[in-house]
VEXDO-634347 format. One record per residue: residue number from 1; y, x, z of N, C-alpha, C in turn. Coordinates in steps of 0.05 Angstrom, whole numbers, plus 5000, padded with zeros to 4 digits. Each point is the difference from the previous one (the first is absolute). Layout:
NUM,Y,X,Z,Y,X,Z,Y,X,Z
...
***
This chain:
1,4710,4729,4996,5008,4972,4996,5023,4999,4981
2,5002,4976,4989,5026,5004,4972,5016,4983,5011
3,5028,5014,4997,5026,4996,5013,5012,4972,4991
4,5006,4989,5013,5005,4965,4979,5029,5005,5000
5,5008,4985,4969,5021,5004,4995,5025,4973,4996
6,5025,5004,5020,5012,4970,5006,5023,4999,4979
7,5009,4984,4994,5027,5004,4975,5012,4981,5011
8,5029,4997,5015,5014,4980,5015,5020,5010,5001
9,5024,4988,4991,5033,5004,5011,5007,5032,4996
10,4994,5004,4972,5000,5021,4993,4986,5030,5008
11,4970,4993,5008,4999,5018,5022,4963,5000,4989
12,4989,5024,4990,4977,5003,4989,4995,5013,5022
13,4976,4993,5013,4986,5018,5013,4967,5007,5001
14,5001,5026,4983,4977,5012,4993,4995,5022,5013
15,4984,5005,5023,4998,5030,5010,4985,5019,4983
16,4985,4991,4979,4982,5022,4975,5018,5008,4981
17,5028,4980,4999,5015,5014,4972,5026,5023,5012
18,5003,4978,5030,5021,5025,5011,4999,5016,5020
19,4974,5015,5006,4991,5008,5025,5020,5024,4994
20,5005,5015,5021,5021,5029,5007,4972,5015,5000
21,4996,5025,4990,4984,5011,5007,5011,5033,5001
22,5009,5017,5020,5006,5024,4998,4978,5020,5001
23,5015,5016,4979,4985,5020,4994,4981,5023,5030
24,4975,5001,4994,4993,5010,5021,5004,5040,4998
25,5010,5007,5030,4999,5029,4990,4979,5023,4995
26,4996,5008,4985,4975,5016,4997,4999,5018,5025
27,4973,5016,4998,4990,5024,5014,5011,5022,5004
28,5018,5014,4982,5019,5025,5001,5025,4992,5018
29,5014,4970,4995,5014,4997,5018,4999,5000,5021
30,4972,4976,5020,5009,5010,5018,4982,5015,5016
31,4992,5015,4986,4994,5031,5006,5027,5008,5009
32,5016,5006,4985,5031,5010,5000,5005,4989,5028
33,5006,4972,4995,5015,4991,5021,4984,5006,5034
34,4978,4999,4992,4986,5015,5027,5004,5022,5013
35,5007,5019,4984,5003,5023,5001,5036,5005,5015
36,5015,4987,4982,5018,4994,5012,5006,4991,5032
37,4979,4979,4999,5008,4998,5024,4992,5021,5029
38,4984,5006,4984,4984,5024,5024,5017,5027,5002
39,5016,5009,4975,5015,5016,5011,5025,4983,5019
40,5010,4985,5002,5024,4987,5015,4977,4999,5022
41,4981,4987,5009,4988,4994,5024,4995,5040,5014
42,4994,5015,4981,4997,5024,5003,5026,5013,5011
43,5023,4993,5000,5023,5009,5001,5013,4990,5032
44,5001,4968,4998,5001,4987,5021,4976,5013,5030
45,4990,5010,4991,4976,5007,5015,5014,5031,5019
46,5006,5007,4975,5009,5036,5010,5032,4994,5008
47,5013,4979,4991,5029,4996,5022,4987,4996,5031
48,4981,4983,4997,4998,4990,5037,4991,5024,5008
49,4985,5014,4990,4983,5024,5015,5031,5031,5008
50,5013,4991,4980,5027,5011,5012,5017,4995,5021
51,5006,4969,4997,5015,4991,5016,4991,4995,5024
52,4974,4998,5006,4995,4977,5024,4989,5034,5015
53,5008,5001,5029,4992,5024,5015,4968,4996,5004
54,4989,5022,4988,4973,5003,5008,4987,5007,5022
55,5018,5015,5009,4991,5015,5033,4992,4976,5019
56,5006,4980,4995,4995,4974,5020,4974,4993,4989
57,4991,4992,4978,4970,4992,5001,4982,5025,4996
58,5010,5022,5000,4989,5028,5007,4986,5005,5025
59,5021,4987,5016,4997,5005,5035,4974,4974,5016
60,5001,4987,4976,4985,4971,5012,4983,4991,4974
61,4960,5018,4997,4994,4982,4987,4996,4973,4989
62,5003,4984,5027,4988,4972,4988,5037,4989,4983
63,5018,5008,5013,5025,4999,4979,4993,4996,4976
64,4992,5025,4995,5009,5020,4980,4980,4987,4983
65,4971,4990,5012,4979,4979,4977,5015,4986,4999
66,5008,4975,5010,5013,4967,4987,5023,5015,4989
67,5020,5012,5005,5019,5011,4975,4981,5007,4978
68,4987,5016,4990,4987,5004,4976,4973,4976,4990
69,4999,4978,5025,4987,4973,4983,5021,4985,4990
70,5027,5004,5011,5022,4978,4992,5014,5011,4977
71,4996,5022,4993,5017,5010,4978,4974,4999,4976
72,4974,4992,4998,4972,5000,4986,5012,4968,4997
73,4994,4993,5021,5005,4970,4981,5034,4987,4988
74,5014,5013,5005,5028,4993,4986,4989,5014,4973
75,4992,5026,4996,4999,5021,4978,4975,4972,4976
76,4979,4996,5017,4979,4987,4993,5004,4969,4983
77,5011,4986,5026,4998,4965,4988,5039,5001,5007
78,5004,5000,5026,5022,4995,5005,5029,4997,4978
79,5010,5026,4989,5019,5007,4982,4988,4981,4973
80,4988,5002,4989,4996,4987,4968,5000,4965,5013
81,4989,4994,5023,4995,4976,5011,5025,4991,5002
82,5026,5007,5013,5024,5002,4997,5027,4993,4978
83,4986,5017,4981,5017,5003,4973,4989,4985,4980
84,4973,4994,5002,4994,4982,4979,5002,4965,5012
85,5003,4994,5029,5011,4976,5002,5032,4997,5002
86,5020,5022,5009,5017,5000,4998,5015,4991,4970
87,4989,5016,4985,5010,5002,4977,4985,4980,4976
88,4977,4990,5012,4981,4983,4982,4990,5017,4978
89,4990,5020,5009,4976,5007,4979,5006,5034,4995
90,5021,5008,5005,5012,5023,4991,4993,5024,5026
91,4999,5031,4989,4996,5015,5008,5023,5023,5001
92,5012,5020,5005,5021,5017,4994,4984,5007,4964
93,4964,5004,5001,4998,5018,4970,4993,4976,4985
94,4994,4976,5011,5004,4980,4975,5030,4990,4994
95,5017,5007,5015,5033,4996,4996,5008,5022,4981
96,4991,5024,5001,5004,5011,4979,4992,4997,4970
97,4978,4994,5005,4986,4998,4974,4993,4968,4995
98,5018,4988,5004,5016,4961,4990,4963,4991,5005
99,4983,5001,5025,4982,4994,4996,5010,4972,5031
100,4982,4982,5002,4995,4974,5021,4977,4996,5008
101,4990,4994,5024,4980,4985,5000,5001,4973,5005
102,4983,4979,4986,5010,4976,4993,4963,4983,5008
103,5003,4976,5006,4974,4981,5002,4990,5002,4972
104,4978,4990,5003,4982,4996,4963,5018,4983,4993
105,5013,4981,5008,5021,4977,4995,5023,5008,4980
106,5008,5022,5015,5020,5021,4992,5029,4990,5010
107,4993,4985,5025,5014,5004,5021,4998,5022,5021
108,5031,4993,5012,5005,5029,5024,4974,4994,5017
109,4991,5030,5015,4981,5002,5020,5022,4987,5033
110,4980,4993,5017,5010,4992,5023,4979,5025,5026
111,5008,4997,5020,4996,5015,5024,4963,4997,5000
112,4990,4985,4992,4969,4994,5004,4999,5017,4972
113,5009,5000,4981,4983,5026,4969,5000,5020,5010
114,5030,5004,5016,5011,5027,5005,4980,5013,5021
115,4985,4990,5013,4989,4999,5032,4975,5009,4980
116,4994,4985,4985,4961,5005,5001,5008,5028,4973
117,5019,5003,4990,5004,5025,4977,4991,5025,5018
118,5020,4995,5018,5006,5023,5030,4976,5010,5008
119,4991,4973,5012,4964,5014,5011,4982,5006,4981
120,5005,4993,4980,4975,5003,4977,5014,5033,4994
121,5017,5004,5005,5010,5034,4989,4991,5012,5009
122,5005,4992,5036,4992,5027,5025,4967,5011,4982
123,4983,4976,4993,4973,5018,4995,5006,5010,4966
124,5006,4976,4976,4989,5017,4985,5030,5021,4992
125,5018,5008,5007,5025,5013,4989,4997,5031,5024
126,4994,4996,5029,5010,5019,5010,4963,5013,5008
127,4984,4981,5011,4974,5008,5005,4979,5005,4976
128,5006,5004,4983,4983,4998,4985,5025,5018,4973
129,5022,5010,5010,5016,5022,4986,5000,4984,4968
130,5008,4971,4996,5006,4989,4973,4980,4995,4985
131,4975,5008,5011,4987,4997,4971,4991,4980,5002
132,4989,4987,5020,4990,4968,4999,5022,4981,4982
133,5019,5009,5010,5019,4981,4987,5006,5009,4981
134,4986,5025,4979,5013,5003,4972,4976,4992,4981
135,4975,5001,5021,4971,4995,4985,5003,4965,4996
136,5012,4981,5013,5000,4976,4996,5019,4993,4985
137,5028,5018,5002,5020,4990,4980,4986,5011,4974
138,4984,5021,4994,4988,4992,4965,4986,4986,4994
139,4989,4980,5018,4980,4979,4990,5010,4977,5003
140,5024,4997,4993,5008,4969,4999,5027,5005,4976
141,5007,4980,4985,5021,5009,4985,5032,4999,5007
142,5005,4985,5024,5034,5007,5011,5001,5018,5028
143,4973,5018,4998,5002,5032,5010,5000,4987,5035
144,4992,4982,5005,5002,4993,5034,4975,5010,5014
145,5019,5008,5022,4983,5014,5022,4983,4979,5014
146,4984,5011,5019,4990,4979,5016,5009,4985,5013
147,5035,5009,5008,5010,4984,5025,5012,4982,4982
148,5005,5001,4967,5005,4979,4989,4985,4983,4996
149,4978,5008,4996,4978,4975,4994,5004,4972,5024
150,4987,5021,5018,5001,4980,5033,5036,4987,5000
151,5013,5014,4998,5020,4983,5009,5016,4986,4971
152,4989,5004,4973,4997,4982,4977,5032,5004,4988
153,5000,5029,5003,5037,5010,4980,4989,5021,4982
154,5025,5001,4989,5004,5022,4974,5017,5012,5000
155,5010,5031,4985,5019,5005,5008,5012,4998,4972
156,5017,4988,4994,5012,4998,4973,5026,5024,4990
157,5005,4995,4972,5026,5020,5002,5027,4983,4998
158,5010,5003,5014,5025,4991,5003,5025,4999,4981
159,4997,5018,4985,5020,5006,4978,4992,4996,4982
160,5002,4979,4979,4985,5007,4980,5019,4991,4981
161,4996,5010,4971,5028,4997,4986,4985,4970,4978
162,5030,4991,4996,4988,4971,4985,4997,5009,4971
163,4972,4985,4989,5004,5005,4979,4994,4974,4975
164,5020,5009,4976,5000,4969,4993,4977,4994,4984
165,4994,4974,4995,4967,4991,4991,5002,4992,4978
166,4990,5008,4973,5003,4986,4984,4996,4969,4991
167,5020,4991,4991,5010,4967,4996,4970,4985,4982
168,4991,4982,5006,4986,4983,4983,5006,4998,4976
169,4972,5000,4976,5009,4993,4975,4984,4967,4986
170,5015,5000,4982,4985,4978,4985,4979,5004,4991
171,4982,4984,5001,4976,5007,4991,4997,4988,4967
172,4989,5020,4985,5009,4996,4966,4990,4977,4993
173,4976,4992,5014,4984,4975,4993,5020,4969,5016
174,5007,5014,5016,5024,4975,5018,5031,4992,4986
175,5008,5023,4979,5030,5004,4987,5001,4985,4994
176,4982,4977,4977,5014,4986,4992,5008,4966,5015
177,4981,5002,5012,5002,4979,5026,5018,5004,5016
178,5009,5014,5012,5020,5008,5019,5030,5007,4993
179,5000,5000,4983,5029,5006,4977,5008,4964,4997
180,4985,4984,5000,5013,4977,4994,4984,4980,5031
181,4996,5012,5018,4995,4987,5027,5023,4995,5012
182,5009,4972,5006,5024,4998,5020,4989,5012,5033
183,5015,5017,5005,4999,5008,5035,5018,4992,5011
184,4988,4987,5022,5017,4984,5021,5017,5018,5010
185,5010,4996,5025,5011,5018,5015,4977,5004,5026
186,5004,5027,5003,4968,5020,5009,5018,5005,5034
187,4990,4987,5015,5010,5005,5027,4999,5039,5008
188,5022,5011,5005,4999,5025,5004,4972,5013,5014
189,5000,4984,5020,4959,5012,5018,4988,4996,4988
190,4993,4979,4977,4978,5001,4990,5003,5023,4975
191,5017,5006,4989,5005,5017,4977,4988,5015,5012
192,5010,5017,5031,4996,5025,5011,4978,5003,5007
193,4984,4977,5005,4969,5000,5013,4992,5002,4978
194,5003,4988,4971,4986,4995,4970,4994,5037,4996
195,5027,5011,4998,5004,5035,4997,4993,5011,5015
196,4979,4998,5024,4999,5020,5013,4964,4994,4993
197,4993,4975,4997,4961,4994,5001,4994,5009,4968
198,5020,5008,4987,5003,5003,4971,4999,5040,5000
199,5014,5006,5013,4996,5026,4998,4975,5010,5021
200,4992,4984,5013,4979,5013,5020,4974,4982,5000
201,4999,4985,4989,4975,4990,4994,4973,5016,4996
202,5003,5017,4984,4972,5020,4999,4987,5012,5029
203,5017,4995,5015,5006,5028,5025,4984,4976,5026
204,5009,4977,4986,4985,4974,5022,4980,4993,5007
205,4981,4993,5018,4967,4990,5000,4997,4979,4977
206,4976,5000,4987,5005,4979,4987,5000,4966,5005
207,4991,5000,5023,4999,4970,5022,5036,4998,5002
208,5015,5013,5004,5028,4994,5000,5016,5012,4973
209,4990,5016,4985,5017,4993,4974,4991,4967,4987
210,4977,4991,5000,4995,4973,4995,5018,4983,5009
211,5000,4997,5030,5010,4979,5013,5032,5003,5009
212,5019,5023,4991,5017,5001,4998,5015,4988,4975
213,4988,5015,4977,5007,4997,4974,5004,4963,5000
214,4981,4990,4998,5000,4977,5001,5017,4991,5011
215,5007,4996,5017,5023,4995,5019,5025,5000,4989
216,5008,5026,4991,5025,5014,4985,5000,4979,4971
217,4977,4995,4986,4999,4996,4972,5004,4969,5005
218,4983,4980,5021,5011,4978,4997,5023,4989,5009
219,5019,5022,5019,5026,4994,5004,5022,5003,4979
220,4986,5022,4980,5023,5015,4975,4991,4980,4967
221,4980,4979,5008,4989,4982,4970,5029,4976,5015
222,4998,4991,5031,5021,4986,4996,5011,4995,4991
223,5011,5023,4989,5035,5010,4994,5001,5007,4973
224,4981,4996,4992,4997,5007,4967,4992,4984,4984
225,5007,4994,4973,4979,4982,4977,5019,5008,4974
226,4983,4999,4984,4965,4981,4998,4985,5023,5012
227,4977,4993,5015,4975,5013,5009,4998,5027,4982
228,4987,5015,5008,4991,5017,4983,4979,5007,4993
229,4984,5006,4974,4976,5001,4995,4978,5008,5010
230,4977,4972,4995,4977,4999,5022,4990,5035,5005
231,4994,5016,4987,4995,5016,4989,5006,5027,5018
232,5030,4994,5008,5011,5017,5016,5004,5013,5033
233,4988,5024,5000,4995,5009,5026,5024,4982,5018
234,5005,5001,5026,5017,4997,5016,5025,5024,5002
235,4992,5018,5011,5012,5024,5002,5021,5006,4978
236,4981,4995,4983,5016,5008,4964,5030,4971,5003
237,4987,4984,5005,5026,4981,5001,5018,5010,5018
238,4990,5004,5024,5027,5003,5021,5025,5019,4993
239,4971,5022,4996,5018,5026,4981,5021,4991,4979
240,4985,4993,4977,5017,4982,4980,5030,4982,5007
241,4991,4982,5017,5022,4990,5010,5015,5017,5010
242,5005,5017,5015,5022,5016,5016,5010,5018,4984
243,4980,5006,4976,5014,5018,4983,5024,4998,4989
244,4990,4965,4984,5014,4981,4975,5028,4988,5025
245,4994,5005,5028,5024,4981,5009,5014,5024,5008
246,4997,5032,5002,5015,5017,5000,5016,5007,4979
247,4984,4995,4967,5017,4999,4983,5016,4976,4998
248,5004,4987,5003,5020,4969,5002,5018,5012,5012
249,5003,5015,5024,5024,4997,5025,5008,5018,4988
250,4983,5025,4990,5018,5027,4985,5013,4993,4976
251,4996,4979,4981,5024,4991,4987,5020,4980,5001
252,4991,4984,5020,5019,4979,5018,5020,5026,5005
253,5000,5018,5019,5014,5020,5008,5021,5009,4977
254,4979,5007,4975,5017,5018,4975,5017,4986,4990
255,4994,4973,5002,5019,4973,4982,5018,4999,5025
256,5001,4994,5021,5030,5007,5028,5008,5019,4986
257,4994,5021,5005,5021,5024,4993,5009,5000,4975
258,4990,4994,4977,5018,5001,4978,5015,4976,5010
259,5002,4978,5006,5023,4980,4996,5017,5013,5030
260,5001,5016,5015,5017,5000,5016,5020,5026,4980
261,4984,5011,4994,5015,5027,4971,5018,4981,4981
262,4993,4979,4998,5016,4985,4980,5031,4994,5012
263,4980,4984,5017,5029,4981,5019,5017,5023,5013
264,4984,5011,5014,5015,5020,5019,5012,5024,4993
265,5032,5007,4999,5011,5019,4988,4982,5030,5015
266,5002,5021,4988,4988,5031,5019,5013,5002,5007
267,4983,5020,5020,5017,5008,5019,5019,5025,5001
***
């Protein structure tokens, strides 16, 4: 369905131009982080078998079974069931390695993701020794297990470093139109919504690059004239415009600073 887009009291709201989308973590990770966790669950395992006196469920089979069903299911669903609602999504080896588990939303998980992750593990993570769950994380592309499917998360990476996007240009066929276009004043959300459906447009369905663009282009002709030629993509304008109004502010800026160099003795 295509996201409708509202422009009011300074406030654009497009969910196709500004969706959050985090990066999903590949297959080596959380491989890793699995691994991780199984040595800590491996460890935790061999403290109790130290600490807790054995000679008592030694002396008394049926003990000595429910102790070793109650330490199967803490080891099993219990512990990860724990730490990933505690913590919303996180594991000790996805805490190491800046990994989360997050809804398809790419909101935090709640006690019901965490619950059906849990049971969906006991079979394909511990009964079935990973491979169910490594044979399904290659056939999908953000690497999810089964218990993701059913309970509809991802595990994303958490850390990810920013990186900057290259700025819109004029389009050569737009220069000379846009060099002598008066631009209004461009409400900050819509600029930010204009630059973000501008750099990601290709990456969009085309049912919502349509019906976004549009959206964006007849809020940003508002603010602009004369029109620009029949001729001319949309995109190419928006671009155009943000370019031509980035160069304006960058010499608005250069002309401040020389007259404050004038007026203003150095320092």
């Amino acid at each position: 369905m295509a996201t409708r887009g509202i422009f009011e009291a300074e406030r654009f709201v497009t969910g196709e131009a500004v969706e959050v989308e985090l990066p999903p973590a590949g297959l080596p990770l959380r491989v890793a982080s699995g691994l991780l966790d199984l040595l800590v669950i491996a460890l935790l395992v061999l403290a109790v078998v130290f600490l807790v006196p054995l000679d008592i469920f030694l002396a008394d089979a049926a003990l000595g079974q429910a102790f070793l069903i109650v330490v199967m299911v803490l080891v099993m669903a219990g512990i990860p069931l724990a730490l990933e609602t505690l913590t919303r999504g996180r594991t000790v080896g996805k805490l190491v390695l800046g990994l989360r588990t997050v809804r398809d939303d790419t909101g935090p998980i709640g006690l019901r993701h965490a619950t059906i992750r849990a049971l969906v593990g006991t079979v394909e993570l511990w009964l079935t020794l990973g491979s169910l769950a490594l044979i399904v994380a290659m056939t999908n592309e953000k690497a999810r297990r089964l218990g993701d499917l059913l309970a509809g998360t991802y595990v994303v990476r958490d850390r990810v470093r920013l990186q900057m996007t290259e700025p819109p240009q004029v389009s050569p066929r737009l220069a000379d139109w846009v060099v002598g276009a008066d631009i209004g004043v461009l409400p900050d959300a819509l600029v930010v919504a204009t630059r973000q459906f501008v750099g990601r447009a290709a990456s969009l369905s085309p049912q919502a690059r349509a019906q976004t663009g549009s959206e964006l282009y007849a809020a940003l002709l508002e603010r602009v004239a004369p029109a620009p030629p029949p001729s001319a993509h949309p995109e190419e304008v928006m671009a155009s415009v943000l370019a031509e109004r980035r160069r304006r502010d960058e010499e608005r800026l250069a002309r401040a600073d020389a007259l404050r160099d004038r007026v203003l003795p150095p320092a």
